[in-house]
Structure formats: C-alpha cells, structure tokens
PDB file of N, CA, C and O in Angstrom:
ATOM      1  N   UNK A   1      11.178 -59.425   7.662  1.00  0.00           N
ATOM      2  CA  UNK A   1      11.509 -58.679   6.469  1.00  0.00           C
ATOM      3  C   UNK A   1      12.995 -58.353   6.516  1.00  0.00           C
ATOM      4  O   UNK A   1      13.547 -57.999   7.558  1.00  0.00           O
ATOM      5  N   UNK A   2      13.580 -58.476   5.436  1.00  0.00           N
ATOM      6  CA  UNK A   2      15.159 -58.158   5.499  1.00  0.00           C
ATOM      7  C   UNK A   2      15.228 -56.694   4.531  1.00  0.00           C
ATOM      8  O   UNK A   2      14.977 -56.611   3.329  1.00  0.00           O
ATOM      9  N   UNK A   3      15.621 -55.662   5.404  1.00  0.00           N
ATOM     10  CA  UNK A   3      16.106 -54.424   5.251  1.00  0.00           C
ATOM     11  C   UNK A   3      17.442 -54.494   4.638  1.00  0.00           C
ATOM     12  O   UNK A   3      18.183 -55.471   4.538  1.00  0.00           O
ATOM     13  N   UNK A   4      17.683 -52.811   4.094  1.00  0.00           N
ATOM     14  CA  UNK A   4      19.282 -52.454   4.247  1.00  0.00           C
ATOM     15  C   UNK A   4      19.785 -52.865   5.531  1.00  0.00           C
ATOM     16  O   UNK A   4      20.617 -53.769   5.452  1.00  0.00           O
ATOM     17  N   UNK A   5      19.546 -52.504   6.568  1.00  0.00           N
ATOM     18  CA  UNK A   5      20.097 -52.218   8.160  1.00  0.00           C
ATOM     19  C   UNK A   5      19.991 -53.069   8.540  1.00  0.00           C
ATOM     20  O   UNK A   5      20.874 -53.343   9.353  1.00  0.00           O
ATOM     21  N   UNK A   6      18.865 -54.208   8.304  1.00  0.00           N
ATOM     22  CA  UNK A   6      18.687 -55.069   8.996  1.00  0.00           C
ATOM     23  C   UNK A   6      17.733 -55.920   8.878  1.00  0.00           C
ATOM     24  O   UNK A   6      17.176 -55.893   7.781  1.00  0.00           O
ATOM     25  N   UNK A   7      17.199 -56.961   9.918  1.00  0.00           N
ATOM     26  CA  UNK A   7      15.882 -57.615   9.529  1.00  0.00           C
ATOM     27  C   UNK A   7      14.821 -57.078  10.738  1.00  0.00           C
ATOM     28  O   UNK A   7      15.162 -57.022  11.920  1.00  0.00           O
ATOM     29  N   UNK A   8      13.430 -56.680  10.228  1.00  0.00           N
ATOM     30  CA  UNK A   8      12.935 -56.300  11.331  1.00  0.00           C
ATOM     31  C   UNK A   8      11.563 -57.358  10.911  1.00  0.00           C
ATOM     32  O   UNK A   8      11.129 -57.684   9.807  1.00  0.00           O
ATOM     33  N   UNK A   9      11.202 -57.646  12.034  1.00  0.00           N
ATOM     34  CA  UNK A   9      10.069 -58.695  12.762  1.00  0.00           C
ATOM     35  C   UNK A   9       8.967 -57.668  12.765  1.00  0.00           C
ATOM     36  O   UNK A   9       9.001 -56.679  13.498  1.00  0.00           O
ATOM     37  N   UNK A  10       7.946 -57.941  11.889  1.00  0.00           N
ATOM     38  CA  UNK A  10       6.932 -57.963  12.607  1.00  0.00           C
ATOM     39  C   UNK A  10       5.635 -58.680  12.525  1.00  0.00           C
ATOM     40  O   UNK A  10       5.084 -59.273  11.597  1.00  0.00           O
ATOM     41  N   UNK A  11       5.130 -58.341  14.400  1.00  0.00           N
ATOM     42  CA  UNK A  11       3.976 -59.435  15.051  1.00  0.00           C
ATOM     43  C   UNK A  11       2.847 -58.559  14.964  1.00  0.00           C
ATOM     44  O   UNK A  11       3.010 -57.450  15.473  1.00  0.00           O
ATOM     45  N   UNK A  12       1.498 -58.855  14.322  1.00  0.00           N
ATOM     46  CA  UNK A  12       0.675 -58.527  14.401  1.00  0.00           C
ATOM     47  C   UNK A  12      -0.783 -59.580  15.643  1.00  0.00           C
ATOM     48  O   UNK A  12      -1.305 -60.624  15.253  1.00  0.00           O
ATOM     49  N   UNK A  13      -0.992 -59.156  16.542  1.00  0.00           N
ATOM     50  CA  UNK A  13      -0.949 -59.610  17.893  1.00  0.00           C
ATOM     51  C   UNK A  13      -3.054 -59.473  17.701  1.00  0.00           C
ATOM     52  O   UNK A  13      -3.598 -58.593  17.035  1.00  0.00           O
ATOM     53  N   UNK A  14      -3.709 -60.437  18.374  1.00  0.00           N
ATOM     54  CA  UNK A  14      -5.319 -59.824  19.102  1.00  0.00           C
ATOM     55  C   UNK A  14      -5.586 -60.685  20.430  1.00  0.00           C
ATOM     56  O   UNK A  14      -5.860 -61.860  20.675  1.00  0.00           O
ATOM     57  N   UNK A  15      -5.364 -59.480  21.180  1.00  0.00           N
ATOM     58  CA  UNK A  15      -5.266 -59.917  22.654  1.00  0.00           C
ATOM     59  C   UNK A  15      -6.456 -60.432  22.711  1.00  0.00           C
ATOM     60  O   UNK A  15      -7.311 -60.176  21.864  1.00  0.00           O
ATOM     61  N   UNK A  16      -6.716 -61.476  24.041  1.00  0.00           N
ATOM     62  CA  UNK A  16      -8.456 -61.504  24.227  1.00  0.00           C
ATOM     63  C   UNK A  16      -8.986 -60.213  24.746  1.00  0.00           C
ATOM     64  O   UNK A  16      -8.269 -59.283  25.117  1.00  0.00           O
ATOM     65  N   UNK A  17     -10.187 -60.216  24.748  1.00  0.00           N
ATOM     66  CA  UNK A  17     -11.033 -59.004  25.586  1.00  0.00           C
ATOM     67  C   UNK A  17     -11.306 -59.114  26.962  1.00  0.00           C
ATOM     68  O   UNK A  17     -11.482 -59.998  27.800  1.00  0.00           O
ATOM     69  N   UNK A  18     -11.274 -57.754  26.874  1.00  0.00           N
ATOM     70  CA  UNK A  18     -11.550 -57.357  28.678  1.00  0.00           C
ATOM     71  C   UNK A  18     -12.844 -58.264  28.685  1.00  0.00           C
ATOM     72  O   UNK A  18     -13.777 -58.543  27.932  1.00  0.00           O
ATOM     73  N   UNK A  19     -12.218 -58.683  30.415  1.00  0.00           N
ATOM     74  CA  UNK A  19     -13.226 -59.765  31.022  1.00  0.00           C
ATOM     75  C   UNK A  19     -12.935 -61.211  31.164  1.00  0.00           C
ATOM     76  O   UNK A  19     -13.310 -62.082  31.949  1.00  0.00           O
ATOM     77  N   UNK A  20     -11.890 -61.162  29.817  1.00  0.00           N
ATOM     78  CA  UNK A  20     -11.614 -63.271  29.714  1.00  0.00           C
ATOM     79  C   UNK A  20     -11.035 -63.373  30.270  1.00  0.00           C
ATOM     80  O   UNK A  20     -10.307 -62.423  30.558  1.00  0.00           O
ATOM     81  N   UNK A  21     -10.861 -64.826  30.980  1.00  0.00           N
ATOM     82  CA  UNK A  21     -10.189 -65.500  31.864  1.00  0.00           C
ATOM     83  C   UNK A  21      -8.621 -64.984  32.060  1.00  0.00           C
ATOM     84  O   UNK A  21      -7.817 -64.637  31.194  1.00  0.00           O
ATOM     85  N   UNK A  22      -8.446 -65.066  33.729  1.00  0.00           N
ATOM     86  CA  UNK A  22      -6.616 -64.698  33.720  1.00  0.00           C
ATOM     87  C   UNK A  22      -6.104 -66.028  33.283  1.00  0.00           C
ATOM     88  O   UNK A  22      -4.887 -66.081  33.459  1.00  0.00           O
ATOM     89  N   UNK A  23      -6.638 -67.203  32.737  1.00  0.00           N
ATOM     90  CA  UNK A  23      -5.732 -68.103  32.111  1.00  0.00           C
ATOM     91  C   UNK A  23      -5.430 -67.586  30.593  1.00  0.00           C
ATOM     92  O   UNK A  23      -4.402 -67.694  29.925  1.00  0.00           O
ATOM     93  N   UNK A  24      -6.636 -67.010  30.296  1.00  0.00           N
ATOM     94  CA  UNK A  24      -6.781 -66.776  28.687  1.00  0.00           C
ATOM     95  C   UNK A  24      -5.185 -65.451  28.787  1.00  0.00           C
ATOM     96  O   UNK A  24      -4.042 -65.516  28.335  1.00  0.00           O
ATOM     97  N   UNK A  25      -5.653 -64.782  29.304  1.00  0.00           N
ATOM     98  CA  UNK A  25      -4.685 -63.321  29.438  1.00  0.00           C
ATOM     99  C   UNK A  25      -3.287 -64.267  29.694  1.00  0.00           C
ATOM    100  O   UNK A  25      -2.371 -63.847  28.987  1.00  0.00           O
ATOM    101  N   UNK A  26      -2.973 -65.205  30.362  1.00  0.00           N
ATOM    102  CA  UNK A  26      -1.867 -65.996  30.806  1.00  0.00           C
ATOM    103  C   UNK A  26      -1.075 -66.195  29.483  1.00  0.00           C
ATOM    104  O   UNK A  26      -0.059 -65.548  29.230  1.00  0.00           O
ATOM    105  N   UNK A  27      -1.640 -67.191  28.604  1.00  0.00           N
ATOM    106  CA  UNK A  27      -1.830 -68.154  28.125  1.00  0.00           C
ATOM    107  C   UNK A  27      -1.208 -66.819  26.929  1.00  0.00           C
ATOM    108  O   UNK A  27      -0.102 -66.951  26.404  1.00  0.00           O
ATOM    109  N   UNK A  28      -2.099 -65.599  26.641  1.00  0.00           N
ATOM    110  CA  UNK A  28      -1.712 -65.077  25.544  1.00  0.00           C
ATOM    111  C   UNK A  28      -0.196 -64.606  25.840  1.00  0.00           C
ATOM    112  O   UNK A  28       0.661 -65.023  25.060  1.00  0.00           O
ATOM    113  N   UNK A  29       0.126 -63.934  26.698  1.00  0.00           N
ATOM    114  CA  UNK A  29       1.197 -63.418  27.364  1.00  0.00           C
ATOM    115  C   UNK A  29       2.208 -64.568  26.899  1.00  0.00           C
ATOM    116  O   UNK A  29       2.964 -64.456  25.934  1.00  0.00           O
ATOM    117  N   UNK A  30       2.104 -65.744  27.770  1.00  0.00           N
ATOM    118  CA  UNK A  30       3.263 -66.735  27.731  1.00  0.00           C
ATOM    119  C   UNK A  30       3.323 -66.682  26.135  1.00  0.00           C
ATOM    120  O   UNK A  30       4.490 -66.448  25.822  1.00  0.00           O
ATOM    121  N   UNK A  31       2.575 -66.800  25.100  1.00  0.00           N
ATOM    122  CA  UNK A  31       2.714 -67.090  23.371  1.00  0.00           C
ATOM    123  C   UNK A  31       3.416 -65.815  23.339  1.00  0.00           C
ATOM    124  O   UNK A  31       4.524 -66.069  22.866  1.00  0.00           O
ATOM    125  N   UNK A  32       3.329 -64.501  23.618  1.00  0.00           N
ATOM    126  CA  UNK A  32       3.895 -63.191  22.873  1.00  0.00           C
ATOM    127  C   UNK A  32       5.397 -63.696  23.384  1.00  0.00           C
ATOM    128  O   UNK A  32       6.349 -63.938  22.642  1.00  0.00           O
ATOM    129  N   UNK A  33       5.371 -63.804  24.988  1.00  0.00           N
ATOM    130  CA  UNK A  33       7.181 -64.117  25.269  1.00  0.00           C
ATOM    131  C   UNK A  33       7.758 -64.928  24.426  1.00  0.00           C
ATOM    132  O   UNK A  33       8.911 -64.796  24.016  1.00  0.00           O
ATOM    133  N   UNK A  34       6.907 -65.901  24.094  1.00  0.00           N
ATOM    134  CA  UNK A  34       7.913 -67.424  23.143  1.00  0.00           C
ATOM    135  C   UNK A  34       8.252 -66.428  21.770  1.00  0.00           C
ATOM    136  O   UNK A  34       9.424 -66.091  21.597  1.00  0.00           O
ATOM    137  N   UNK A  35       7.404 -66.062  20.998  1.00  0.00           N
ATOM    138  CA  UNK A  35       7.473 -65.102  19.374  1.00  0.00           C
ATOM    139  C   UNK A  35       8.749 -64.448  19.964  1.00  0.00           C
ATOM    140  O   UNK A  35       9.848 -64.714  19.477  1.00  0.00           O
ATOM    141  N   UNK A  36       8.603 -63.514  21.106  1.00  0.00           N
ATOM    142  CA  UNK A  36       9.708 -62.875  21.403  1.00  0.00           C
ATOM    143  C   UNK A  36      11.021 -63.074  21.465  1.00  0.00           C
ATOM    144  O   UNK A  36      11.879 -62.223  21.231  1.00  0.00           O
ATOM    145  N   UNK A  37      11.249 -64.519  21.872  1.00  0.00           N
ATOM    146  CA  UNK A  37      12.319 -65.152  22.777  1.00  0.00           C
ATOM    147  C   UNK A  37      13.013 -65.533  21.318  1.00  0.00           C
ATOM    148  O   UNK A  37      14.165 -65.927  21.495  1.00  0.00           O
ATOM    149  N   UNK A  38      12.600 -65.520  19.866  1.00  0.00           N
ATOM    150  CA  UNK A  38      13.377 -66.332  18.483  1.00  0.00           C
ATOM    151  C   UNK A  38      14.157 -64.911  18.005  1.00  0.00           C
ATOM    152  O   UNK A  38      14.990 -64.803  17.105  1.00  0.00           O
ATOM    153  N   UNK A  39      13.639 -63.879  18.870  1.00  0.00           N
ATOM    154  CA  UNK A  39      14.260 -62.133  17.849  1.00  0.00           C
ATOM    155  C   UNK A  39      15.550 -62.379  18.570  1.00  0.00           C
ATOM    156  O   UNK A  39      15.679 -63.224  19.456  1.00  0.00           O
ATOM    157  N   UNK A  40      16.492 -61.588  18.135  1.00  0.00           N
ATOM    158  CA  UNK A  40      18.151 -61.350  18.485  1.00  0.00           C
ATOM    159  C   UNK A  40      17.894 -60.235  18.872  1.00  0.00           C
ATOM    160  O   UNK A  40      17.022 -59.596  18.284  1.00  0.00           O
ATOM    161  N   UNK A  41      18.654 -59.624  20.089  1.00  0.00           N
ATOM    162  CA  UNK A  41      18.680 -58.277  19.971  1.00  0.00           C
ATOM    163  C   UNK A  41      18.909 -57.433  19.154  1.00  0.00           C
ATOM    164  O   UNK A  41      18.447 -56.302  19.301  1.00  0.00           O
ATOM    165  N   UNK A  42      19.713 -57.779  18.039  1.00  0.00           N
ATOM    166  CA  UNK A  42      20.284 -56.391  17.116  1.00  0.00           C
ATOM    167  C   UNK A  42      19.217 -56.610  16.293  1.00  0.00           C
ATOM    168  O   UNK A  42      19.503 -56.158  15.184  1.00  0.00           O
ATOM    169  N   UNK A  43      17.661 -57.292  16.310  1.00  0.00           N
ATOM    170  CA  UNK A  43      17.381 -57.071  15.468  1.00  0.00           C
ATOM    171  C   UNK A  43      15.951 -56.101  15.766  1.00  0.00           C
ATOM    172  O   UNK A  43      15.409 -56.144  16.871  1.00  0.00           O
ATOM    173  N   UNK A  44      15.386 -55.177  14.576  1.00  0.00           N
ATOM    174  CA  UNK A  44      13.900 -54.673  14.817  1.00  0.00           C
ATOM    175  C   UNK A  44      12.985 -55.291  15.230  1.00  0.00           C
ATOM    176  O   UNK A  44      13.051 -56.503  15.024  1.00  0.00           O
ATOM    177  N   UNK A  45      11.771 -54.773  15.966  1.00  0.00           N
ATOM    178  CA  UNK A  45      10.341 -55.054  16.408  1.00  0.00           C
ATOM    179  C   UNK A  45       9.531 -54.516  16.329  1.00  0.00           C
ATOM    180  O   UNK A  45       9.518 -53.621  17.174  1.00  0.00           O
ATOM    181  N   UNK A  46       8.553 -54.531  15.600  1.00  0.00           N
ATOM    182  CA  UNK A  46       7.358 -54.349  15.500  1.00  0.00           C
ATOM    183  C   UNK A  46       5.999 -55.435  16.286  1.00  0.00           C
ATOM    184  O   UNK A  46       5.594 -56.548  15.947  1.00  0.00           O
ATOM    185  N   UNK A  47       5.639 -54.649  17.272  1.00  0.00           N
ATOM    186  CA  UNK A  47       4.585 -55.632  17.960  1.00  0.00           C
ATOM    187  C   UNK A  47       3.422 -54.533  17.709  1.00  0.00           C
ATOM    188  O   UNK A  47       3.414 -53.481  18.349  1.00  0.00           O
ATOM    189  N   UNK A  48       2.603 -54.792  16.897  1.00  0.00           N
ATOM    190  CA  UNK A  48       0.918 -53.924  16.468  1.00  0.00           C
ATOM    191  C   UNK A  48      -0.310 -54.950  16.934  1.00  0.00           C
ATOM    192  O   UNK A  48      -0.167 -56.014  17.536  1.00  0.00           O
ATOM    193  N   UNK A  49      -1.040 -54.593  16.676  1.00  0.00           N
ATOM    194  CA  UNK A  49      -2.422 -55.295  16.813  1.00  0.00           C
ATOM    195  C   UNK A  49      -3.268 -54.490  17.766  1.00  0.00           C
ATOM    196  O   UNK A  49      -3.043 -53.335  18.128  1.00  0.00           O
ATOM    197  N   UNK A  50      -4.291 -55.275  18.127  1.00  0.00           N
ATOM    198  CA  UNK A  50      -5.495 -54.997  19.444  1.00  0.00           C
ATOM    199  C   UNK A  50      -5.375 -55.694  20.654  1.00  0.00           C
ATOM    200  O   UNK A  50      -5.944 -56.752  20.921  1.00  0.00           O
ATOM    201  N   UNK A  51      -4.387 -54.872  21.593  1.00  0.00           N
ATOM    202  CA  UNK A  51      -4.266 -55.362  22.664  1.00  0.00           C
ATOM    203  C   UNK A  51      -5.235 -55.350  23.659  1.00  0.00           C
ATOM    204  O   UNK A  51      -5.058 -55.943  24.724  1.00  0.00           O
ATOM    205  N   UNK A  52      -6.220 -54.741  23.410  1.00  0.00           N
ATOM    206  CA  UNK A  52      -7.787 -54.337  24.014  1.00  0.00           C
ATOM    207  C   UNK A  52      -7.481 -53.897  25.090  1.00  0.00           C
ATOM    208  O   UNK A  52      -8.291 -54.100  25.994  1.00  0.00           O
ATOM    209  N   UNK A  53      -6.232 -53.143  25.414  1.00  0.00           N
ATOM    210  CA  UNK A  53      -5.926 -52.720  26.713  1.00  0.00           C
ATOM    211  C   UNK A  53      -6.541 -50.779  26.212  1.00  0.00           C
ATOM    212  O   UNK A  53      -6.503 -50.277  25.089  1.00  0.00           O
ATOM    213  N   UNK A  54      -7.016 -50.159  27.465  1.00  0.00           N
ATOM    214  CA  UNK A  54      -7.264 -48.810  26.655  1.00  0.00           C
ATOM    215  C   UNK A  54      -6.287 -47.881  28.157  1.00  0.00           C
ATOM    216  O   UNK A  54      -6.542 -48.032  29.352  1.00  0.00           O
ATOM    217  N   UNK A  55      -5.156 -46.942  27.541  1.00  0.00           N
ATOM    218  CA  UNK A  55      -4.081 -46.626  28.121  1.00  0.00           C
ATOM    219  C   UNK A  55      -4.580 -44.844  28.083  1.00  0.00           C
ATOM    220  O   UNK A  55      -3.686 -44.011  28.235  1.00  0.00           O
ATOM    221  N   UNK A  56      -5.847 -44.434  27.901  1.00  0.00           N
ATOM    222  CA  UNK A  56      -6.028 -42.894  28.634  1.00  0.00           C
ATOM    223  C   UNK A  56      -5.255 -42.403  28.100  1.00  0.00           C
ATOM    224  O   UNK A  56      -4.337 -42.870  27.425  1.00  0.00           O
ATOM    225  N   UNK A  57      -5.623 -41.041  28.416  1.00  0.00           N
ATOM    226  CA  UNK A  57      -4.603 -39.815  27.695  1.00  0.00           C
ATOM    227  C   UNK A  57      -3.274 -39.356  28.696  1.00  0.00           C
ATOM    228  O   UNK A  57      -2.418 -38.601  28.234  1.00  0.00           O
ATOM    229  N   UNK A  58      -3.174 -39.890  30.141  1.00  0.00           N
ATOM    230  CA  UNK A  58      -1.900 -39.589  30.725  1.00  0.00           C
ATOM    231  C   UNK A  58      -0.830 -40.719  30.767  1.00  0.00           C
ATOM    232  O   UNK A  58      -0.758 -41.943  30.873  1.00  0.00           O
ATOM    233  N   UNK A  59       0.012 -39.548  30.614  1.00  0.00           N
ATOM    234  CA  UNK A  59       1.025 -40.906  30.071  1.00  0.00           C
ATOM    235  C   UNK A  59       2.235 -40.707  31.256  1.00  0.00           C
ATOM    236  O   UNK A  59       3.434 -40.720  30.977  1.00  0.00           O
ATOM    237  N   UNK A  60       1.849 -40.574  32.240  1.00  0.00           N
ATOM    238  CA  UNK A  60       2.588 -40.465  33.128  1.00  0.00           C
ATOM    239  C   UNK A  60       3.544 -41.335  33.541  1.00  0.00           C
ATOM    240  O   UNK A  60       2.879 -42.258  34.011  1.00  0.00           O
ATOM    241  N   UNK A  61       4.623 -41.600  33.652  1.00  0.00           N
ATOM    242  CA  UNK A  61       5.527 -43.096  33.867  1.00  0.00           C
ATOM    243  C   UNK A  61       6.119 -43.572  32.767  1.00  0.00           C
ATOM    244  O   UNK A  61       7.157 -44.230  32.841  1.00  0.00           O
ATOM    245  N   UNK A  62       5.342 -43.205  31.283  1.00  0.00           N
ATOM    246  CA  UNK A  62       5.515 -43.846  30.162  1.00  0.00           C
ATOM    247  C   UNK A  62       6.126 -42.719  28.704  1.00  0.00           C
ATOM    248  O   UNK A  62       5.843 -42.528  27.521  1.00  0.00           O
ATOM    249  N   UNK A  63       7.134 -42.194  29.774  1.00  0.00           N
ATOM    250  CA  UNK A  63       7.866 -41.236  28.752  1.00  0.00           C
ATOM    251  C   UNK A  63       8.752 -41.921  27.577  1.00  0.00           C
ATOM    252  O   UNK A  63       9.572 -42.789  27.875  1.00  0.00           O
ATOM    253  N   UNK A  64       8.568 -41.520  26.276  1.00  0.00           N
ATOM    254  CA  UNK A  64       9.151 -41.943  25.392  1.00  0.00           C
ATOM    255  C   UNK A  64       8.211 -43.562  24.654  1.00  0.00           C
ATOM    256  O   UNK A  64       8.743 -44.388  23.913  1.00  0.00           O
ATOM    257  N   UNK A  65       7.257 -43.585  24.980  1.00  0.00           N
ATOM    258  CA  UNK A  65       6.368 -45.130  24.432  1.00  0.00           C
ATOM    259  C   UNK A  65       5.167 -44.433  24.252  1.00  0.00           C
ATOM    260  O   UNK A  65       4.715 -44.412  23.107  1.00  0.00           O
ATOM    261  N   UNK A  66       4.479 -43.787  25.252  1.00  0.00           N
ATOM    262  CA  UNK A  66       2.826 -43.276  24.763  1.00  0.00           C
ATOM    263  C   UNK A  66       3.121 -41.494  24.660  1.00  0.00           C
ATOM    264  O   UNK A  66       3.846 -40.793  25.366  1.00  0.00           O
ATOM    265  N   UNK A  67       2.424 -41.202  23.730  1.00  0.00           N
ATOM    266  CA  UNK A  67       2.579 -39.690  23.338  1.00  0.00           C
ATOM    267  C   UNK A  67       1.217 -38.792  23.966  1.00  0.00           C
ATOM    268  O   UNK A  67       0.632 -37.898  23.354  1.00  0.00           O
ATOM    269  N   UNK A  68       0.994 -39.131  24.908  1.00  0.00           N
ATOM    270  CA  UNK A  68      -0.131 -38.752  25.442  1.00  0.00           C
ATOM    271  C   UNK A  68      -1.305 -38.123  24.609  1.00  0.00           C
ATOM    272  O   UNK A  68      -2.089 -37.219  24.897  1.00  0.00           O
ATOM    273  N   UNK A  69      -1.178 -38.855  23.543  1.00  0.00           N
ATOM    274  CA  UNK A  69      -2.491 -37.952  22.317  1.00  0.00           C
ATOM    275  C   UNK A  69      -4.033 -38.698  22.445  1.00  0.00           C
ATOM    276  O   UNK A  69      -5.027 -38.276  21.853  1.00  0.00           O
ATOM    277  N   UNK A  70      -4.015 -40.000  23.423  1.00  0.00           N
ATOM    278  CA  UNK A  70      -5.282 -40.713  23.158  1.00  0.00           C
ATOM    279  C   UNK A  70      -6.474 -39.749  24.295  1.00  0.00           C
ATOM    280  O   UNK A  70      -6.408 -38.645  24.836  1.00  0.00           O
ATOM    281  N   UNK A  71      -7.013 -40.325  24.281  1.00  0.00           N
ATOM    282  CA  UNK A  71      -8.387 -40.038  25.113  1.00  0.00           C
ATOM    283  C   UNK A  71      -9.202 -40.862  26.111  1.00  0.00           C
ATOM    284  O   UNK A  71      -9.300 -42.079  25.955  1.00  0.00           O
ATOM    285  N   UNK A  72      -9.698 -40.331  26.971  1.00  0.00           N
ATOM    286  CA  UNK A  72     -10.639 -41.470  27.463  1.00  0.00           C
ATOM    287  C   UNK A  72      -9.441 -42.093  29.103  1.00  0.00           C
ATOM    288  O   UNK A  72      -8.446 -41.609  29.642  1.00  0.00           O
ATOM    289  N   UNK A  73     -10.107 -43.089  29.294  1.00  0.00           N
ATOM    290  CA  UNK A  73      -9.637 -43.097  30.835  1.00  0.00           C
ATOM    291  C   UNK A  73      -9.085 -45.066  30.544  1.00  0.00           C
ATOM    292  O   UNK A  73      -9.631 -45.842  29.759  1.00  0.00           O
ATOM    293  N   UNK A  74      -8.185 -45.298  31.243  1.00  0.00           N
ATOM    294  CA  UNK A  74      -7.273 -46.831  31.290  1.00  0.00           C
ATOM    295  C   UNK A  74      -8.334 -47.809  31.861  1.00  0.00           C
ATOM    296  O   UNK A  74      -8.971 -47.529  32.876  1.00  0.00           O
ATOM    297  N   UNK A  75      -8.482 -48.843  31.248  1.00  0.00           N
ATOM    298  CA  UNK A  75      -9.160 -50.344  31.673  1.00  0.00           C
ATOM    299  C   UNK A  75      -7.994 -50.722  32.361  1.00  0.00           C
ATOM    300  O   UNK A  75      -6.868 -50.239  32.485  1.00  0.00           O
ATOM    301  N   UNK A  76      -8.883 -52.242  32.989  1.00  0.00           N
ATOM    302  CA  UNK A  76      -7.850 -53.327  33.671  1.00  0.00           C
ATOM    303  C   UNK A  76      -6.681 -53.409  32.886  1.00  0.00           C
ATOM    304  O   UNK A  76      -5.591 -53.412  33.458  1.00  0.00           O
ATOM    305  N   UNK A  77      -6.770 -53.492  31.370  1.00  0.00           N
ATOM    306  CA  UNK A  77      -5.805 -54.409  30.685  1.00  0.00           C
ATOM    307  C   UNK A  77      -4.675 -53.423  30.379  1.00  0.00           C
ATOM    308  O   UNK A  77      -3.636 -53.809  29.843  1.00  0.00           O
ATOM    309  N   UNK A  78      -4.963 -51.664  30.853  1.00  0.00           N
ATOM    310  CA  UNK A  78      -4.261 -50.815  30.428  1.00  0.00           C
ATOM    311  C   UNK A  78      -2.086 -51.296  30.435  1.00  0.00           C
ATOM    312  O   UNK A  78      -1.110 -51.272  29.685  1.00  0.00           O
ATOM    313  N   UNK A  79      -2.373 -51.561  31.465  1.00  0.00           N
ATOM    314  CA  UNK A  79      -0.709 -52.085  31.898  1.00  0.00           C
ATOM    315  C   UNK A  79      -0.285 -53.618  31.887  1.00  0.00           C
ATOM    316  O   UNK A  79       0.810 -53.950  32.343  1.00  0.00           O
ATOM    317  N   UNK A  80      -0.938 -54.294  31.499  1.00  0.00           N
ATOM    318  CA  UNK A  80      -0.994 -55.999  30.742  1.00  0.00           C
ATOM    319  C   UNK A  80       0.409 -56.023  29.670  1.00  0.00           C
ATOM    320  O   UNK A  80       0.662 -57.028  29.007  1.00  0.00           O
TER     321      UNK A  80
END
C-alpha cells in the first residue's frame, strides 16, 4: 500500500499447526524470510495472521512486542 510516509507491506501469514512436521515449520519459516528479504528497510511491516504459536500472559524478555494482556500458558511454537 502506498501511504503519505510511505509504502507499508502487508503479509497476512497461516502457520501450520502445532504438531506438523519440523520440515513443514522449516519450509514455512524459509517462505516468511524470502516475502521478507523484497521489503527495504525504510519501508513498513505488517506481519498478521495465525501463527498457532500461543505466547501466555508473561511477557518476560519481550518488552515493547507482547503487552502482556493474553492468557493461558506458551506451546512449543510460542518462540518459532
């Protein structure tokens, strides 16, 4: 999308689900880096979707990205 400020990207993403293969989890990963690798730095990002990762209500480590408002306790995929 081309803004006043700028152009900002955005990726609407659906991870596989907890449980699928670490090729599948591989495989998605390596595709998000490539989408990634065409942005410029000066430009916006938006990365949304269902990462099926579930990241708990402490947000310890992750000051300024998670607002510690969720609930519930982190899966495998929490840090994916």
């Amino acid at each position: 999308m081309v803004l006043d400020n700028g152009l900002l990207n955005l990726l609407t993403v659906y991870a596989p689900h907890l449980g699928k293969s670490e090729e599948e989890n591989r495989v998605f990963g390596m595709k998000c880096s490539i989408w990634l690798s065409f942005i410029l730095q000066n430009e916006m990002v938006v990365l949304a979707g269902d990462m099926n990762g579930h990241v708990g209500s402490n947000n310890a480590g992750y000051d300024g990205i998670h607002g510690g408002f969720w609930h519930g306790d982190k899966n495998a995929d929490s840090s994916r």
